[in-house]
C-alpha positions as CSV (number, residue, x, y, z in Angstrom):
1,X,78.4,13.3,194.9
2,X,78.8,16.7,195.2
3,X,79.7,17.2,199.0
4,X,82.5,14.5,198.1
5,X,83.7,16.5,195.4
6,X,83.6,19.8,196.7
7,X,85.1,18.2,199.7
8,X,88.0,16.8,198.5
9,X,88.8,20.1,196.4
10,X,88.4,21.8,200.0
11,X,90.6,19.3,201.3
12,X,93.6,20.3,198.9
13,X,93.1,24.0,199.5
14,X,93.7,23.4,202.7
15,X,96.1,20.7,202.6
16,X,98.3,23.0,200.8
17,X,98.0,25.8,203.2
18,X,99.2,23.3,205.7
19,X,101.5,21.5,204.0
20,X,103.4,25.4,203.4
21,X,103.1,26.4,206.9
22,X,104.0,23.5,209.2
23,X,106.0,20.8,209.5
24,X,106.8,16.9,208.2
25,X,106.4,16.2,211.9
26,X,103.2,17.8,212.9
27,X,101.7,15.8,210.0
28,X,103.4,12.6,211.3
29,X,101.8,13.1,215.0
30,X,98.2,13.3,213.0
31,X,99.1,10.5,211.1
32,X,100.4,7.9,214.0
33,X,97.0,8.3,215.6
34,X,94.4,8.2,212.8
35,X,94.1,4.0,212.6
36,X,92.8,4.8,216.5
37,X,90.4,7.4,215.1
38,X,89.1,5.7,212.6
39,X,88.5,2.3,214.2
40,X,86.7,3.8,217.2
41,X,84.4,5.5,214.7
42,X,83.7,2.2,212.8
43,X,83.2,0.3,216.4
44,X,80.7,2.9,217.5
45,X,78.6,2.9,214.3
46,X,78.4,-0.7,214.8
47,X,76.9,-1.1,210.5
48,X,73.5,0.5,211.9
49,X,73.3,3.0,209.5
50,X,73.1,0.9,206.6
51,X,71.1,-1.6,208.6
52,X,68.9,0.8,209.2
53,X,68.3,3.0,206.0
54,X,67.6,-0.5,204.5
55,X,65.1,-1.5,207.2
56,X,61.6,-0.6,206.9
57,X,59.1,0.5,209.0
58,X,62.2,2.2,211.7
59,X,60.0,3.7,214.4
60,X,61.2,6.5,216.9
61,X,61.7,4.5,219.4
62,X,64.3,2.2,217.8
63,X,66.2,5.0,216.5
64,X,66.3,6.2,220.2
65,X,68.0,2.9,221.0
66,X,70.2,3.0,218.1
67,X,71.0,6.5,219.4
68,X,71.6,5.5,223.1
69,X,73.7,2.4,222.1
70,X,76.2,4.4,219.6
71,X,76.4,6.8,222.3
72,X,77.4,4.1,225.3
73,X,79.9,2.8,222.8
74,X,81.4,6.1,222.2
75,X,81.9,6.6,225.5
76,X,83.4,3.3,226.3
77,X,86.0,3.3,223.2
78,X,87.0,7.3,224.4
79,X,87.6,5.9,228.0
80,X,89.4,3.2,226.4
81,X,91.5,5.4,224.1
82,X,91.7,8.0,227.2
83,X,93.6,5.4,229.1
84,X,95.6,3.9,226.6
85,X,97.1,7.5,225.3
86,X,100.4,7.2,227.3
87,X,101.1,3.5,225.9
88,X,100.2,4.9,221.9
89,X,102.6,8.0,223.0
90,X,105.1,5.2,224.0
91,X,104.7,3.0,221.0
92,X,105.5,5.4,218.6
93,X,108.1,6.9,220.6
94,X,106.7,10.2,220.6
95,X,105.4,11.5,223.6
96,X,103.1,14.4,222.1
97,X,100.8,12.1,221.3
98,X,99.6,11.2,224.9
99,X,97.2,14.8,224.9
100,X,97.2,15.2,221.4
101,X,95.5,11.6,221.0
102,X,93.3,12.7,224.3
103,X,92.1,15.7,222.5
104,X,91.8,14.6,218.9
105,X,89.8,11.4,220.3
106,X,86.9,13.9,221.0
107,X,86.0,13.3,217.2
108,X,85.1,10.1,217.9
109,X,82.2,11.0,220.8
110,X,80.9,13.8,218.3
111,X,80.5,11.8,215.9
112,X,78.3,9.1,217.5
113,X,75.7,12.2,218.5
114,X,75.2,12.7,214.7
115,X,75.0,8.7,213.4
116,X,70.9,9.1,214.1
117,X,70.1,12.2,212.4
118,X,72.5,11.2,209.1
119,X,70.4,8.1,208.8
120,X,66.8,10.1,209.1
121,X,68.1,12.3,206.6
122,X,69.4,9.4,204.4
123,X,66.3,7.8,204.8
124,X,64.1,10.9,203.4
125,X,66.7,11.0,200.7
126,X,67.2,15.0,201.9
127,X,70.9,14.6,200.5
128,X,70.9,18.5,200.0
129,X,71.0,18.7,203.2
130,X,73.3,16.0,204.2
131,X,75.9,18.0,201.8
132,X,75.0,21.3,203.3
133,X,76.3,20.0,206.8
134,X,79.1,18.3,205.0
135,X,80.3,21.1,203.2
136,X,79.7,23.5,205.9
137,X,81.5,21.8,208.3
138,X,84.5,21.5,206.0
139,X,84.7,24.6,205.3
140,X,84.4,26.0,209.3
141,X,87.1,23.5,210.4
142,X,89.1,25.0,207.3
143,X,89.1,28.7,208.8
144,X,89.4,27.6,212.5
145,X,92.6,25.4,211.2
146,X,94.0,28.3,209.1
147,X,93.7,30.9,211.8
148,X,95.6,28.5,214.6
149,X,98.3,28.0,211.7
150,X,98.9,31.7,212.1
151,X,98.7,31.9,216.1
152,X,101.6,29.1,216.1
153,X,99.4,26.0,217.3
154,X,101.6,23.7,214.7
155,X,99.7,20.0,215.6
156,X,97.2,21.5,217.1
157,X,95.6,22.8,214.0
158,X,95.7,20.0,212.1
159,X,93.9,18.2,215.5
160,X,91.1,21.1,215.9
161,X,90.5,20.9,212.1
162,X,88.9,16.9,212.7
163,X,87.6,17.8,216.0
164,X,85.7,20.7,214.7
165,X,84.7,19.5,211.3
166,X,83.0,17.0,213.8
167,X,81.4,19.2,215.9
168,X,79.5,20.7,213.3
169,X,79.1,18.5,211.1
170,X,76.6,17.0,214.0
171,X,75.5,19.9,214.9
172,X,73.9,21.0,211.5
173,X,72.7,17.2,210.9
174,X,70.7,18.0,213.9
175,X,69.2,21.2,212.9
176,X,68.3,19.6,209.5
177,X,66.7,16.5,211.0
178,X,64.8,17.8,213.4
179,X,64.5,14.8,215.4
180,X,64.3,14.4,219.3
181,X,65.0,11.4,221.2
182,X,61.9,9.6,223.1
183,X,62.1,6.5,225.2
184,X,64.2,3.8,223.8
185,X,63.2,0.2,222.1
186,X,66.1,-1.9,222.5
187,X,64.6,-5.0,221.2
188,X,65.8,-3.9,217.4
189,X,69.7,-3.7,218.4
190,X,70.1,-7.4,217.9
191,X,68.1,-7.8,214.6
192,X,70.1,-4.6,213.2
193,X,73.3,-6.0,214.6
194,X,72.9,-9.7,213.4
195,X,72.3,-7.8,209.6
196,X,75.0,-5.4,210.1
197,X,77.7,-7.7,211.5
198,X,79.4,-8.9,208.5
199,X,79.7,-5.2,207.0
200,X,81.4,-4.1,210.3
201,X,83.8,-6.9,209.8
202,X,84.4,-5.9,206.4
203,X,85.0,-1.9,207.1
204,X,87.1,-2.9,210.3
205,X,89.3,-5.0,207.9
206,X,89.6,-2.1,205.4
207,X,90.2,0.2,207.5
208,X,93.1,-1.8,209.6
209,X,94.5,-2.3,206.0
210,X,94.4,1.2,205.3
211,X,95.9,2.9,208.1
212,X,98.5,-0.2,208.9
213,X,101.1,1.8,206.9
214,X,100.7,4.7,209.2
215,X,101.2,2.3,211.9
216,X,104.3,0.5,210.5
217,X,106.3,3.5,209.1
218,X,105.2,5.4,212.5
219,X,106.8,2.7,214.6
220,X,110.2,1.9,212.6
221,X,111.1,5.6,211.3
222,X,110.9,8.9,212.8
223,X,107.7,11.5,212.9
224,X,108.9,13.3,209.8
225,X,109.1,10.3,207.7
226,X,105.2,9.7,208.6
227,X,104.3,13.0,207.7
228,X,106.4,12.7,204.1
229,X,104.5,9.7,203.7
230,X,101.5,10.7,205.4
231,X,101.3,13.4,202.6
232,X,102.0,11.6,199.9
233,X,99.4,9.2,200.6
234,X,96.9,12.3,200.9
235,X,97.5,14.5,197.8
236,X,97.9,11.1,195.5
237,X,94.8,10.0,196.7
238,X,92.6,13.4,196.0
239,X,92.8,13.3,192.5
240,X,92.2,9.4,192.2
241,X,89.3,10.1,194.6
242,X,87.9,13.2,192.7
243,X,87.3,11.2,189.8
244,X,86.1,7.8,190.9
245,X,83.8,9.9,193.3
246,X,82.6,11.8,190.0
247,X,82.3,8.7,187.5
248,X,80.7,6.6,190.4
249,X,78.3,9.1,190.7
250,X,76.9,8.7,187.5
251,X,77.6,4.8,186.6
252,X,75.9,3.4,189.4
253,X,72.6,4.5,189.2
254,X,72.3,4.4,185.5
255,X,74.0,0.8,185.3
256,X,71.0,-0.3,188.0
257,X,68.3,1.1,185.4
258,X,70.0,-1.4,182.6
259,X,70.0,-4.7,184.9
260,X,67.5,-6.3,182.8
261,X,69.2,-5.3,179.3
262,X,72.7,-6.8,179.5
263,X,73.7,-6.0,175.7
264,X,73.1,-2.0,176.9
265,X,74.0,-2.3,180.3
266,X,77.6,-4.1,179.1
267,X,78.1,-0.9,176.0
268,X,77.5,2.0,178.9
269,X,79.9,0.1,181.3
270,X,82.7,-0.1,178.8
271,X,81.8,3.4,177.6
272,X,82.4,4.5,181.8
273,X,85.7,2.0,181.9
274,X,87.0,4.5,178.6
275,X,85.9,7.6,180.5
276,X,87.8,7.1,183.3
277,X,91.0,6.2,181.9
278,X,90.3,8.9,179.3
279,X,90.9,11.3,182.7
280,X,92.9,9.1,185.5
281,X,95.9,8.3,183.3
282,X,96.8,11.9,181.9
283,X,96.2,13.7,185.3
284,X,98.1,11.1,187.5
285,X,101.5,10.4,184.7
286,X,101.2,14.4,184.3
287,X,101.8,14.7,188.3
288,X,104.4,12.3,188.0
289,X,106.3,13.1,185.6
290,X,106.2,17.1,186.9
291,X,106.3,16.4,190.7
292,X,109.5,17.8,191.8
293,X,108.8,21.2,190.6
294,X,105.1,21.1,191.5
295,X,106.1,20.6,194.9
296,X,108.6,23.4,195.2
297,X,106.4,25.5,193.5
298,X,103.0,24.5,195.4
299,X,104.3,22.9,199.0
300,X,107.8,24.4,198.9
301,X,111.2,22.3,198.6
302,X,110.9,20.8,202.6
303,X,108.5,18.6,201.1
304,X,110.7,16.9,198.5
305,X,111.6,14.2,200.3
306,X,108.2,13.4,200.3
307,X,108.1,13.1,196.0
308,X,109.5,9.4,195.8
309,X,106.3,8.2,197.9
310,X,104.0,9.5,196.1
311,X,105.7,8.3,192.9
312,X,105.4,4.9,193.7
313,X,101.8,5.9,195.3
314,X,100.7,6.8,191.6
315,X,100.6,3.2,190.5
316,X,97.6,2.6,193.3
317,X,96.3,5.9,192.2
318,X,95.7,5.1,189.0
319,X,94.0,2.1,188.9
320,X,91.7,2.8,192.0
321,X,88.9,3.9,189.4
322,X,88.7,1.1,187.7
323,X,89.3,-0.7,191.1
324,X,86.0,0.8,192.0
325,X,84.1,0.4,188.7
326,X,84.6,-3.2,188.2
327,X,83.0,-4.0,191.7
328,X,80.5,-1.8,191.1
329,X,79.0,-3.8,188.7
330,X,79.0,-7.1,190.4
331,X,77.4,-5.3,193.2
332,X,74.4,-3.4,190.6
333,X,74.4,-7.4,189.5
334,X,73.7,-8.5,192.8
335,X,77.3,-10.5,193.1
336,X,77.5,-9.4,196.9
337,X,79.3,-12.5,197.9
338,X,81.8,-11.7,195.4
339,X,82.3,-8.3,196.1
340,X,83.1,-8.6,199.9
341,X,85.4,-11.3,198.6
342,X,87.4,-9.4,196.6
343,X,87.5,-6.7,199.2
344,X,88.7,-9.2,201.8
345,X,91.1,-10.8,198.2
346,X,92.9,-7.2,198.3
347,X,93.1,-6.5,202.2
348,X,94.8,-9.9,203.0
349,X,97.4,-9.2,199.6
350,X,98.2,-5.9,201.2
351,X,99.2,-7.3,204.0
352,X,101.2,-10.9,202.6
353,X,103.2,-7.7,200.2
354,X,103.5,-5.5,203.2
355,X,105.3,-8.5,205.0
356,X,107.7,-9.3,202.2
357,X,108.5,-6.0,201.6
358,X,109.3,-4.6,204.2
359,X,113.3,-3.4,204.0
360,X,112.3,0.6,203.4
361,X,109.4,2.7,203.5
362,X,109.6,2.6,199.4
363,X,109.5,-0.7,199.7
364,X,106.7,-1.2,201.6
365,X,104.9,1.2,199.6
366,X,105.9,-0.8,196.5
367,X,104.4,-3.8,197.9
368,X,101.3,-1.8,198.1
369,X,101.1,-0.7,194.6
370,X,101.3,-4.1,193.6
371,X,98.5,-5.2,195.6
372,X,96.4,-3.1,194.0
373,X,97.5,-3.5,190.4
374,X,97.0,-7.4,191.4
375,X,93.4,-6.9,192.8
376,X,92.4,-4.8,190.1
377,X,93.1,-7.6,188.1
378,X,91.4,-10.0,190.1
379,X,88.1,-7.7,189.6
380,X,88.6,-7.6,185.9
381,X,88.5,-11.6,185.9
382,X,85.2,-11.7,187.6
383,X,83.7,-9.2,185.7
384,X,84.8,-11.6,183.0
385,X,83.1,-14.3,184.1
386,X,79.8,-12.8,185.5
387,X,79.5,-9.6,183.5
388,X,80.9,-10.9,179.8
389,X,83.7,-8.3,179.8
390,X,86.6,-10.0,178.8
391,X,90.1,-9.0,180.3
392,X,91.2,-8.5,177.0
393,X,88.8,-6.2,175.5
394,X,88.6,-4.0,179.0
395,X,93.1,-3.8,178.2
396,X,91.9,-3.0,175.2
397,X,89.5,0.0,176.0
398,X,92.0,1.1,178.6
399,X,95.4,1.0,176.0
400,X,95.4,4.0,173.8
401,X,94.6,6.7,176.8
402,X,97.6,4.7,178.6
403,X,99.7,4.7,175.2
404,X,98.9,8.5,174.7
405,X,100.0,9.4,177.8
406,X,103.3,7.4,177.9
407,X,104.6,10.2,174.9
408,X,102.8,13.2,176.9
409,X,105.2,12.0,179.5
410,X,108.0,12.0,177.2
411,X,107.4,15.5,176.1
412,X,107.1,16.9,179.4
413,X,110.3,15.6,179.9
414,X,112.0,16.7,177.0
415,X,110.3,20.4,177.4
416,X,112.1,20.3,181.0
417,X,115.1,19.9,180.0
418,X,114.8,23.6,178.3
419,X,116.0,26.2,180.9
420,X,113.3,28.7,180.9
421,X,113.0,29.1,184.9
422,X,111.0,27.2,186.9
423,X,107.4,29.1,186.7
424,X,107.7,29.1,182.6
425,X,108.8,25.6,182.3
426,X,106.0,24.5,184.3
427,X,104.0,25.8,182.5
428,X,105.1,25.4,179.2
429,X,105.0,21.6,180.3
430,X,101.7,21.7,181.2
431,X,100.0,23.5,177.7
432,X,102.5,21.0,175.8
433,X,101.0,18.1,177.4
434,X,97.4,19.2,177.6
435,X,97.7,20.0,173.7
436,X,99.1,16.7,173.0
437,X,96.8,14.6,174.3
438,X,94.2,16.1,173.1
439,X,95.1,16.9,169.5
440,X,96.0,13.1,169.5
441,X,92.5,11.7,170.7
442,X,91.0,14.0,168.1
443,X,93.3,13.3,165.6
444,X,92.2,9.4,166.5
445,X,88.5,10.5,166.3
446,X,88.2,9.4,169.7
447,X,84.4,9.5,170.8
448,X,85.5,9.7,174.6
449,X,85.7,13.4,174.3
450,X,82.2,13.9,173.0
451,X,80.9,11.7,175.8
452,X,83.0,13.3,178.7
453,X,81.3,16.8,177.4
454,X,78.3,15.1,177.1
455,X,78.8,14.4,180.8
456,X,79.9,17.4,181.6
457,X,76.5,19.4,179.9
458,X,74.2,16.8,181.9
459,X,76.3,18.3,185.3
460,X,77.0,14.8,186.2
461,X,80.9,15.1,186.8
């Protein structure tokens, strides 16, 4: 939990650095080839590291062929890719992309090297370690991104930052794991593939889902409207991240503990459905309703274009948590079936609402914060049914930290209509808010407060 963390907050630093010092259109290259990325990575893992951490017994020679056979497929998708780079260039209309996709495609042989050595370490539950190579990693590519910003590689960057982050990323798993490659048993790749199958389905769906926008808005608007909503779709999706990383963190293995007490197990679930919206629903209307200066002040006004994405963006963003939650506990309830239902529920209404609206790129990101509010709400019906939680009483839990932060959103608008400059209104907005919200949860004795401190004192968020 804490590589994620630290890693996303990384990611912003970074993001913003970026965001000040190049353009809408070097994010929009990045952007129109990362479905390609992405895909070849899940293709190459093929679902053997989960296979695998949950198979007993591994010896060294199956994780040799495991090794061997994520390799090969690396290979064969980079070749693939390698090939196909003047077509992508010509798809998007954007003929930068035929090196830059030949370069940044590296990422995807690097990674295959390390896919072994993650699952050893995984398997030894050494997750210091893991998060040392994460964050280490993260933070190299950072400074090797930062000083190509400065020596004028625009794109470039942004495409060394993956590739190196990569590099390693691999290279320290390595190091940690200690583990050398001895003569292959390829016997296990069909039992490990015939378990692994359906989750590779699954991710390649998600994934396709996720990065369609990219492909859609790349294809029927220019580069720089990509990168507007290429970073849009970032920066809403850190804070959402941040916290669903944090609260997961600590639900999931407490809420497995309480499987066989369901009156206790149902009172701490509800009690991590109020701490969440206790934090996702101030931070993200707060964002909103401040965006415009936040971005001239943090990413400078070139970037306003991009405010009117992640507007519509915040819907999504706020009700990812509880997305997440809710099929987290049919999962620590052994509902499996259910869950990769409702995965495949929300991937195939992303895609009917991306088809029917699909006049503007507002529109099509409308359609996606619809799906999600939609899905969410298809979650919250199942946990109904299987869990006991009704719909109404998880509304309910949710309403007053929704309610409270309507008004904050009020008087953040009411204080910017004072003209005090920018920097002073800002933050004037800001300490009204904060004080608001809270004041009004105490003055409600609300016991969410005590138990995020709680939380906080155990160093689980």
């Amino acid at each position: 939990m804490t590589d994620k963390v630290g890693f996303q907050i990384l990611a912003l630093f970074v993001g913003i650095f970026t965001a000040r010092m190049l353009s809408p259109r070097d994010f929009g290259l990045i952007g129109a080839l990362s479905i390609f990325t992405l895909l070849s990575t899940i293709l190459t893992e093929s679902g053997f590291t989960s296979a695998m951490v949950r198979r007993k017994g591994n010896k060294k020679a199956e994780y040799s062929a495991v090794f061997f056979v994520n390799v090969t497929l690396s290979v064969l998708f980079y070749a693939a890719l390698f090939l196909c780079a003047p077509l992508i260039a010509d798809y998007f209309e954007m003929p930068e992309l035929c090196n830059l996709s030949r370069f940044l495609f590296l990422s995807v042989l690097a990674n295959s090297f390390g896919i072994v050595p993650n699952i050893l370490l995984t398997i030894s539950l050494s997750f210091k370690q893991i998060s040392i190579a994460n964050i280490s990693s993260a933070v190299v590519s950072a400074v090797v991104t930062i000083l190509l910003v400065f020596l004028g590689y625009e794109y470039w960057a942004l495409a060394w930052q993956q590739v190196t982050q990569h590099i390693v990323r691999v290279g320290l798993l390595w190091i940690f794991s200690r583990w050398t490659i001895s003569k292959p048993n390829f016997s296990i790749i069909r039992e490990v593939f015939s378990f692994s199958f359906f989750l590779l389905i699954t991710s390649l769906l998600n994934a396709i889902v996720k990065n369609v926008y990219n492909v859609i808005i790349g294809k029927r608007y220019s580069a720089e409207d990509l990168g507007y909503y290429f970073q849009a779709n970032k920066f809403q999706q850190i804070p959402s991240n941040v916290i669903s990383s944090a609260i997961t963190g600590v639900s999931y293995p407490v809420l497995s503990q309480l499987n066989n007490n369901r009156e206790r197990q149902l009172t701490y679930f509800r009690k991590i459905i109020r701490v969440t919206a206790f934090l996702i629903f101030p931070v993200m209307i707060m964002l909103f309703s401040m965006l415009e200066n936040l971005v001239v002040i943090v990413l400078t006004e070139k970037w306003l274009p991009a405010v009117p994405y992640f507007k519509i963006l915040v819907v999504s963003a706020v009700v990812f948590p509880l997305y997440v939650l809710n099929l987290n506990i049919l999962a620590v309830k052994g509902y499996s079936k259910i869950y990769f239902r409702l995965e495949l529920f929300r991937n195939m209404l992303c895609i009917i609402f991306l088809l029917l609206f699909s006049s503007s790129i507002e529109m099509i990101l409308t359609g996606y914060s619809l799906a999600s509010v939609v899905s969410y709400m298809a979650d919250a019906i199942y946990v109904q049914k299987k869990i006991g939680y009704k719909v109404l009483q998880q509304a309910k839990d949710i309403f007053p930290y929704a309610a409270i932060s309507v008004i904050m959103f009020l008087i953040i608008k009411c204080v910017g209509l004072l003209s005090f400059g920018l920097y002073p209104t800002v933050i004037l907005q800001m300490v009204a808010a904060a004080g608001f919200y809270f004041f009004s949860l105490k003055i409600l004795g609300s016991q969410v407060l005590k138990d995020v401190l709680e939380l906080w004192k155990k160093r689980r968020i």
